[in-house]
C-alpha angles and dihedrals in degrees: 000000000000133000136199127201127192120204134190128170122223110206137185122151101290114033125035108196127181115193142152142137140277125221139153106271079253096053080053098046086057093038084056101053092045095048100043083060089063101046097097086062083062129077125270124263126223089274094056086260128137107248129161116240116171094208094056097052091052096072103088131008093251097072082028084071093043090056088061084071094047087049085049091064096039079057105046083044123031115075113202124016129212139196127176118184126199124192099212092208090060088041083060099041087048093047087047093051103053110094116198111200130179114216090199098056100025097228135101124259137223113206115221094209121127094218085061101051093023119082092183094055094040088055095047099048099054101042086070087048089052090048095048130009126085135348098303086070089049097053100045093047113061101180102054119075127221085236094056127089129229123195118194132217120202117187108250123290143177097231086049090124092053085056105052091046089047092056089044092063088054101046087051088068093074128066111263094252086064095052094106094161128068126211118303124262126220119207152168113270094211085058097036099046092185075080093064084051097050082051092059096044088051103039091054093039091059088048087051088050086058089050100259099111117190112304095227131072112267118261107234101210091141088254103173109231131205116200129192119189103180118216128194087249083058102048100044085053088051100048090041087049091052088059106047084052085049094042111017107203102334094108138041113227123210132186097221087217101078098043108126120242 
């Protein structure tokens, strides 16, 4: 069986989430043709289309009720949510304390790697790695197999590229018969409308994160979630484990925190 998930971030000064929702392609075919019913109940894009933008129908209550019907669909469609927050102070801290030393030459190295001074493309790149790879994912969703496939969609971006190299270090940890993903896409939202959807999971993640949770009752459809807080602990082991995939042994890492003196 194959799966498709469709992810989009949410970002202000304090929180980066990236968030979105998981279906069979034909889960997604009938999501599509409801949704793009609704879309002149949306707001207009740039190019005088209909296109949903959570944040644009937030700005008065009016468009506020017309995005109950858009979350109705989400819900009758879409069959495992995720949400991943990242606390951009902790990324940096994370990203300050990791020490990076080589024996042979006896100096410390910078690395010159996006996914290490990056916090967009961190978070993108393993989520991937949370919603796919190895046992954990497996465990946590019931639904998806260790035999199935699941392809993700991003909305376009400009480090796409860093992204998808990021996430190619980390396929290349596991043996070739457990890569179950292929590369990631990156698409325009306004053609690929689970990405409308991805925008209203992590819009309204990111406002959850700051306390104000979605205004309307929950609809109880049984919908699996999957849900990432990521602490400092988590992201220094993620960072740290990049490297050593990257790297192997060449380098000794060190959390700076726990240096004597």
């Amino acid at each position: 069986m194959n799966w498709q998930a469709f992810i989009d971030e949410s970002v202000d000064d304090e929180f980066i989430v990236f968030a979105g929702y998981i279906a069979t392609a034909e889960k997604w075919e009938a999501f599509s043709a409801e949704w793009e019913r609704l879309l002149p109940y949306a707001s207009l894009a740039k190019d005088n289309s209909y296109q949903f933008k959570m944040s644009s129908m937030a700005i008065n209550s009016e468009r506020m009720d017309r995005a109950r019907a858009f979350y109705r669909v989400i819900k009758n469609h879409a069959q495992v949510g995720f949400v991943s927050i990242l606390r951009i102070s902790d990324y940096e801290s994370a990203k300050t304390n990791i020490l990076v030393y080589d024996n042979e030459k006896k100096s410390d190295v910078i690395l010159p790697y996006p996914i290490l001074n990056n916090p967009y493309v961190f978070m993108a790149s393993f989520s991937m790695l949370w919603l796919w790879a190895g046992k954990d994912r497996f465990n946590l969703i019931k639904e998806i197999q260790p035999h199935h496939v699941v392809s993700f969609c991003f909305d376009e971006r400009s480090d796409k590229k860093h992204i998808s190299d990021s996430y190619e270090t980390i396929r290349s940890a596991f043996p070739a018969e457990h890569i179950l993903s292929p590369p990631p896409r990156f698409e325009n939202d306004q053609k690929f409308l689970p990405l409308q959807a991805a925008d209203f999971q992590a819009y309204w993640a990111r406002e959850g994160a700051h306390g104000r949770p979605l205004p309307w009752p929950m609809i109880d459809t049984g919908m699996q979630f999957l849900r990432i807080k990521n602490t400092e602990d988590a992201i220094f082991s993620g960072l740290r484990q990049w490297i050593r995939l990257k790297y192997g042994n060449r380098y000794e890492i060190v959390d700076r925190r726990h240096m004597l003196g």
